[in-house]
C-alpha angles and dihedrals in degrees: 000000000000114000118180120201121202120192135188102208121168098159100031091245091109096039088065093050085048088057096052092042088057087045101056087048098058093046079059093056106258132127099242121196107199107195147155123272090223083056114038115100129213083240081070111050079042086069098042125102085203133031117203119182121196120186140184109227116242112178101341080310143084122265118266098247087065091044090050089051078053101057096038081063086069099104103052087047081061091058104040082237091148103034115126085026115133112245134179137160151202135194145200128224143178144211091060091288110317092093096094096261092158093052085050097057094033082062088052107051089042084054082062091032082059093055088047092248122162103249122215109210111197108250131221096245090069120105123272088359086142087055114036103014160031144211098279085052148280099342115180113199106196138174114216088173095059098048088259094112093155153120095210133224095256087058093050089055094049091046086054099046083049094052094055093045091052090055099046103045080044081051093049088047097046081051095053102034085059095054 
């Protein structure tokens, strides 16, 4: 099972939440890619069982470098080449939650809704989801301004957590999907 994550970090914030993410789904048995938005291809989600997108919030929305890895999808959106894909995504804002960090995640899994991917939600029973996430996915609200530049602990964890759920429900879909 090959999952590529693909993360828009200016600050560095989202890049953390985009290695335990990664983390949680190795521990969980899958290949992960973490890379750059500036730098994924879409060769590269083309040859993914899973696409996770993590993205930064810059104004309720993700940064452009995310929203230029979107568009260069485009082809393959032409062709159906990622429908039936598993996608997921998590986001980091800032301003302790009042920075648009669920309009940020709901882009980014109608990016892969777009594309007819399966999407994985995180759901409540995942560890620290109170605390570092939300139904659309790991969400850390931080707050550089105050000194709280995060992300926390307790995101880290649910990023983790996420990251195991998504392999293993993109490894229960590959199984059956061979079968």
């Amino acid at each position: 099972m090959r999952i590529l994550v693909v993360v828009a970090s200016q600050t560095g914030r989202t890049w953390r939440l985009g290695e335990a993410f990664a983390e949680g789904a190795r521990a969980a048995g899958a290949e992960v890619e973490l890379l750059r938005a500036d730098d994924a291809t879409p060769a590269e989600a083309l040859a993914a069982d899973a696409l996770v997108l993590g993205s930064g919030v810059h104004m309720a929305g993700v940064e452009s470098s995310m929203r230029a890895f979107c568009e260069r999808l485009a082809p393959l959106w032409l062709t159906g080449a990622l429908i039936g894909k598993v996608g997921a995504a998590f986001a980091s804002a800032g301003n302790g939650g009042l920075g648009g960090g669920e309009l940020t995640l709901i882009s980014l899994l109608a990016n892969l809704a777009e594309h007819g991917m399966l999407l994985v939600p995180m759901h409540n029973r995942l560890p620290q989801y109170l605390d570092g996430g939300c139904h659309w996915g790991p969400l850390a609200w931080t707050n550089p301004r105050a000194g709280a530049a995060g992300p926390t602990p307790a995101h880290l964890e649910a990023a983790r957590a996420h990251g195991a759920h998504v392999a293993e429900v993109a490894a229960r879909w590959h199984r059956g999907a061979r079968s």
